[in-house]
N, C-alpha and C positions, 0 to 999 in steps of 0.2 A: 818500523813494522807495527802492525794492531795486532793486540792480542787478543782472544776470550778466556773467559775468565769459566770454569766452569767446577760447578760445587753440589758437592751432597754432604748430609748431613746425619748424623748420629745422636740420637737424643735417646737423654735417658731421664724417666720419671719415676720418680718412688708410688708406688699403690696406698693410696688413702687408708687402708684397712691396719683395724686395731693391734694386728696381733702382727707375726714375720711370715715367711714365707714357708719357712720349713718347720717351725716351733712355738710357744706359745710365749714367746716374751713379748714385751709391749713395741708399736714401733712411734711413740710419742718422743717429738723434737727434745733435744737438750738432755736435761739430767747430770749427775756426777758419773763420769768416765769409768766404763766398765761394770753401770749397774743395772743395765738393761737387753742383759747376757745371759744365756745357759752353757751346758755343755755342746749341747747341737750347734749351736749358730756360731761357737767358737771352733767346732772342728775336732771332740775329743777324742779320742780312739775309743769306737765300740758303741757309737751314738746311730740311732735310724731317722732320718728327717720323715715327714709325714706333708703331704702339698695341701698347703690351704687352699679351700677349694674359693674360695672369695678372690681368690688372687686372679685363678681362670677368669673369671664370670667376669672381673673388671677389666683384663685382656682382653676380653670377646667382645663387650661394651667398645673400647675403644677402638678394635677393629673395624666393628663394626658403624662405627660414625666415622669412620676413616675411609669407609668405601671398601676394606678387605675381604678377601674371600675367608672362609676360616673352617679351618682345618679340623674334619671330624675326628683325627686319627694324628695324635703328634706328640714328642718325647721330648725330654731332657736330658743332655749331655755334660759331663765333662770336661773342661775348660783349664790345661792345666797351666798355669803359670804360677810365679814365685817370688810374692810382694808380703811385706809382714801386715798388711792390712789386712791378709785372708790367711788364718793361721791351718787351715784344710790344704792351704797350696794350691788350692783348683777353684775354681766358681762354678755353680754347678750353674747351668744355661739352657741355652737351645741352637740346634747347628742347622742340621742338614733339615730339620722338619718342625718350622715355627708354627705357632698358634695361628696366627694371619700373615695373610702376605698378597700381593698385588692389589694394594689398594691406593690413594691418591686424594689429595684436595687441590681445589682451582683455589688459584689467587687471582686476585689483578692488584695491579702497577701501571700507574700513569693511562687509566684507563683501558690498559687492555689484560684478557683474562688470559690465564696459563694452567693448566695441571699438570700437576708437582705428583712423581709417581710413587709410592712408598712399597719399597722392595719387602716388608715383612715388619713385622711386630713381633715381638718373643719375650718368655717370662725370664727373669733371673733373680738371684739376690745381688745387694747391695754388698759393697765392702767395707772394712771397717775406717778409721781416719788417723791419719798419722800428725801427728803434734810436735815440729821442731824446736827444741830447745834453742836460744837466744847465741846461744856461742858457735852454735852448728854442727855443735860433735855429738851432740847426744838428739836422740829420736822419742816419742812417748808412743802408744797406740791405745786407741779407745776405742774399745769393739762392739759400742753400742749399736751401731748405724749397720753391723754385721746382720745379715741374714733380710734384714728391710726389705719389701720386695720391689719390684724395679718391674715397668716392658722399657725394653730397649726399640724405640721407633727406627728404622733404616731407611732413609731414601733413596730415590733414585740419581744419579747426576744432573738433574733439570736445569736447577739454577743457574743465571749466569750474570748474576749482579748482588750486590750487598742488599739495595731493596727489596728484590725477590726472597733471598735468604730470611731476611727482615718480616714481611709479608706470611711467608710458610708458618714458620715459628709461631709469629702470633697467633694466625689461625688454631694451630693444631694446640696451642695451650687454650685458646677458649674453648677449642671441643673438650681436650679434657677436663678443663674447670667444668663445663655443662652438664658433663657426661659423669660428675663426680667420682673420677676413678684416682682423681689427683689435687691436692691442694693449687699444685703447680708455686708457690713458696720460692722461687731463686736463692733468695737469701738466706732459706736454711736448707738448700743441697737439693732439694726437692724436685727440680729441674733444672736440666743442665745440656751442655750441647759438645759433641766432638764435631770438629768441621772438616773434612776431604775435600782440599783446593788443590785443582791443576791451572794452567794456565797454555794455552798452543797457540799458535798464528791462526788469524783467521780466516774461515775458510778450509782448516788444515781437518780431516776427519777424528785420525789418531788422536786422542788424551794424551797429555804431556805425564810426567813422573805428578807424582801425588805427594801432598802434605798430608798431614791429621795435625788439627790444634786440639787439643784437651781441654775438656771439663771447661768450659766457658757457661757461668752463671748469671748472666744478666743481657739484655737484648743489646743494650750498649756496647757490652764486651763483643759479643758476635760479632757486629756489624762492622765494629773498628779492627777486631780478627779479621774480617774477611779481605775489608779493604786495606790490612798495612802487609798482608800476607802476599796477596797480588800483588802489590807495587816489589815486594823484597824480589819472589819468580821471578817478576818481569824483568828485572835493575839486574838479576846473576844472570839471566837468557839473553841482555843484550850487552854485557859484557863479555858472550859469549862460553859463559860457566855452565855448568851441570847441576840440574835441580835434583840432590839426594833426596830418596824415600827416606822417611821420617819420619816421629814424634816428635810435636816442637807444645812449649809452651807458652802462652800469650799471657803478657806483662802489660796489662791496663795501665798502666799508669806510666809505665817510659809508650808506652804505644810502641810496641814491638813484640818478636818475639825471639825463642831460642832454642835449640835443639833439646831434646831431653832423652833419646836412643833411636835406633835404628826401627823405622815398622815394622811389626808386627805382620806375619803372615796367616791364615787360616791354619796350615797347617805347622806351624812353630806352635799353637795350642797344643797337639796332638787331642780333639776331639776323640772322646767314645765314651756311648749311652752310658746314662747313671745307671748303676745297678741297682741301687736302693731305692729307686722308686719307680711305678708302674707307668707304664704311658700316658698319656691325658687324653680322653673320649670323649667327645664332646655328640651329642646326641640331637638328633631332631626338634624334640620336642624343650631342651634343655635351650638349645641355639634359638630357637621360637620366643621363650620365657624371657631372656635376655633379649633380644631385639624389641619388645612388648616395653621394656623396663626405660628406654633410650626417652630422653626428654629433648622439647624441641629445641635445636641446633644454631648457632646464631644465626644462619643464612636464615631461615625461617623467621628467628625472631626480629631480625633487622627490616625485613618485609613488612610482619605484623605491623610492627611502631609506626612503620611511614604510615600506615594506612590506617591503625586505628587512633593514633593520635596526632599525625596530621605534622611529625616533625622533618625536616629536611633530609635528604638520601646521605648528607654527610656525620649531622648527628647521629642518626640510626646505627650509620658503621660504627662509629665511635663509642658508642654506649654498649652496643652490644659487644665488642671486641673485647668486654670483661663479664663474667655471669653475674659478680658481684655487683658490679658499678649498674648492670642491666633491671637485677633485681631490687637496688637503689631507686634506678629512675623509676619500674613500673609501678612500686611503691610507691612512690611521692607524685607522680603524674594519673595515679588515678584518686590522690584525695584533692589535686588541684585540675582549675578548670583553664589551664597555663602552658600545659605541656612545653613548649618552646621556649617558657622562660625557667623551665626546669631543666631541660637539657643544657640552657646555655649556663646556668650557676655547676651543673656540672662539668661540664667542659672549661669553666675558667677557674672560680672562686675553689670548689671541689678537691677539682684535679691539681690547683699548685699546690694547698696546704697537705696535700698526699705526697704530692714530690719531696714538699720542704720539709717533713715529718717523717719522710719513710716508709708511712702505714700503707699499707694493703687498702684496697677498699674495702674490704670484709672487717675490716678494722676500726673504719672510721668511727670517731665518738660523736656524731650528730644523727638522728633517726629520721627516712624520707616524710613522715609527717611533720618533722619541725622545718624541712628546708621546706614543705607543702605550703603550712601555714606565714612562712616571712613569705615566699612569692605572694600570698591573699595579702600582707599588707601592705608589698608595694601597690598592687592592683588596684586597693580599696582606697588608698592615699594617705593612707595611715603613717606611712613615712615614705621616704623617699630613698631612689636607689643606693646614694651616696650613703645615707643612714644606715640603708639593707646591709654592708660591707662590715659597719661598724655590729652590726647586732648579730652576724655572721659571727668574726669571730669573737664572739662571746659565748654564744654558741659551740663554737668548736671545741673551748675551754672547758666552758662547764657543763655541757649540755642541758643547759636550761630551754627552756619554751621560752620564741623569738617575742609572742608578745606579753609575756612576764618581763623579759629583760626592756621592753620600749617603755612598759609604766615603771617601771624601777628607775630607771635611767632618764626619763623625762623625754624621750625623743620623738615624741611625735610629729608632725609637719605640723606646723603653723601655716594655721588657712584662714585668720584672723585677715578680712581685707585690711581694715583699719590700721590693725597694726603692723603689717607689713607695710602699707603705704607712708608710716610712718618714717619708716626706715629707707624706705627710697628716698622719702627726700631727705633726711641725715647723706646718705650716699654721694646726690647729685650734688649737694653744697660742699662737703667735703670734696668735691674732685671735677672743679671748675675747668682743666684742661680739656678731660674724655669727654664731656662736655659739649666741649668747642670743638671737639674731632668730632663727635657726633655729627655736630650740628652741621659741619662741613662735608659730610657724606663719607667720614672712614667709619666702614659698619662695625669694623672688629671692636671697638672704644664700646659699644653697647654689651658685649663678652665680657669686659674687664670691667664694668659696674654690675653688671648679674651677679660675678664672681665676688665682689664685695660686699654686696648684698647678705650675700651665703653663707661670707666669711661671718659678718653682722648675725645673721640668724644660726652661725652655728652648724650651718647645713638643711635647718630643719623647717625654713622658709617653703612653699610648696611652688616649685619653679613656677608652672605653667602662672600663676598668679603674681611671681615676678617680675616675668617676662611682660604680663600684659598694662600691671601698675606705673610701670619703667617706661616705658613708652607710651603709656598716657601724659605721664609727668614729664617728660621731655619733649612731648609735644605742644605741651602747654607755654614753654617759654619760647 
């Protein structure tokens, strides 16, 4: 039998802004456990919260580049469950009447577009973080990350593949990198994903029983959730087993997952309005302010680039699919006259030493006018691509200027004819065989004296002059 596979998704982002949700403590990553607390955000008997109003405004923002309608008129509720991470017992939220909701982004996948529905946007805080001691009998809590403000994204069930999933996700993190309502950070909690997978026959209308995987932090994580979750359904559906409702958690690293309680229903919360604070109003003229505030989007900016600097519809996606990496490129492609060999050093050289470092692009220790100026010296012949790599990372280490480190370093191209032809013929005499392969029409033998050549100059020989001495001098004999 075929199955589909069908999914939505639950995302939650922390709010960029300085302070929490309900109180004035700081909401800055890290710190020593439990010092970035008051009474409020710990839940003490006899404490009033107060709503940051910056928490709205960057809800409304992200609504609002989300395609949602948004709610002039909308409250916060009560949430009550019983985790020591929330020492109030309750989360305070949004139920019945969110800040946004029916809004939507298109993706494409394998060339064709889809839009992905998003049932509602809402504010909350964050909860705190539990710390397992090593033996497993004892628990820690660090109630810094308490009160941090959160919108919780909802979608609709659209998806019905691990790429789509994959696709949505990234979109909606560049909106909010663009949209600065969110670092969007995976690595320190900052964004994160719960996933809702069914799986039915196809064809069949009814939704099968539903999973939830939890708190999945990395796009990797998702993808390989989405796809070992589907195979587990499918594997107990055709053994004829029963798919339990569920909280399960996904184990990256066995590539599996495992139960962790029974789902959770809307009303096992038992929702009802906060009393301690007033409804959220959101006003015409307020809702105006904030849509005025929205910067252009990547769809927009992926357009722009093709068209103002002339690079391919695949780099375009690619650069722009980060604000950071976006603001990278249009940095360093308006001080070079290259664009296309700027997007393609970030798309290669760039992008591994970020993989193989871990950094963020906002991170990176090289500045777009220094990768500006090494694309001017391959251009100029200054050195050669091969060289570009070596003075790259040097660069990436110390952040020096790429042509401080060529006169430091001595790397120039040698465009000396004389002296290159010197060494062509050291080459040809040294390697009588490639030679004789030449001479007998195997063309690859003229690649493996180029390469020798190279090795000979170090790299710093200037190919095209190579290439042209090398077969003058072999045509000579």
């Amino acid at each position: 039998m075929e199955y589909e596979v069908v999914i939505g998704l639950e995302i939650h982002a922390e709010l960029d802004t300085r302070s929490k949700i309900y109180c004035g403590c700081t909401t800055e990553f890290g710190g020593e456990p439990n010092t970035h607390c008051c009474p409020i955000c710990t839940g003490m008997p006899g404490v009033l919260p107060v709503l940051n109003k910056t928490v709205v405004e960057y809800a409304v923002r992200a609504g609002l580049a989300a395609n949602c309608a948004i709610s002039s008129f909308s409250k916060q509720d009560r949430k009550n469950y019983f985790y020591p991470d929330l020492p109030k017992a309750y989360q305070t939220s949004q139920y019945d009447l969110p800040l946004c909701k029916n809004g939507y982004l298109e993706i494409e996948v394998d060339g064709s577009v889809k839009k992905i529905g998003i049932t509602r946007i809402h504010i909350e805080e964050d909860a705190g973080k539990l710390i397992h001691d090593e033996s497993g009998k004892v628990s820690y809590v660090d109630y810094n990350r308490c009160g941090v403000p959160l919108i919780e994204i909802v979608t609709e069930p659209d998806m019905r593949s691990s790429a789509e999933v994959k696709a949505f996700f990234e979109k909606l993190k560049s909106i909010l990198e663009y949209t600065s309502v969110s670092d969007c950070k995976m690595q320190e909690g900052s964004l994160r994903a719960d996933v809702n997978l069914s799986v039915r026959p196809k064809g069949q209308k009814e939704f099968g029983t539903r999973t939830e995987i939890k708190n999945l932090n990395s796009v990797r994580a998702i993808v390989r959730a989405v796809d070992g979750e589907a195979r587990r359904q499918i594997s107990v559906l055709e053994r004829n087993g029963v798919i339990v409702q569920e909280t399960r958690r996904w184990d990256d690293e066995k590539g599996e997952s495992y139960s962790m309680r029974d789902k959770e229903e809307a009303h096992d919360y038992r929702y009802f309005p906060e009393p301690d604070l007033t409804p959220v109003v959101v006003d015409e003229a307020w809702l105006d302010k904030i849509r005025s505030s929205i910067p252009e989007l990547p769809d927009e900016r992926r357009k722009r680039f093709i068209a103002e600097y002339g690079i391919p519809a695949y780099d375009a996606a690619f650069i722009t699919g980060s604000k950071p990496l976006a603001d990278f490129f249009e940095a360093a492609a308006k001080e070079s006259k290259n664009a296309k060999a700027i997007s393609n050093w970030i798309m290669g050289d760039v992008m591994k030493k970020l993989n193989d470092t871990g950094l963020e692009p906002l991170d990176m220790p090289i500045k777009p006018e220094s990768l500006s100026r090494l694309v001017s010296l391959i251009d100029e012949n200054v050195i050669s691509g091969k060289i570009a790599k070596q003075v790259f990372e040097i660069m990436w280490d110390t952040g020096e200027d790429p042509a401080d480190i060529v006169e430091k370093e001595g790397l120039k191209v040698v465009t000396d004819t004389e002296e290159i032809r010197s060494i062509v013929i050291q080459v040809i005499s040294a390697n009588p065989k490639s030679v004789e392969d030449y001479k007998s029409g195997k063309t690859k033998a003229i690649g493996f004296l180029v390469g020798q050549i190279m090795r000979e100059t170090k790299g710093k020989a200037d190919p095209q002059a190579v290439n042209r001495l090398l077969k003058e001098e072999l045509d000579k004999l």
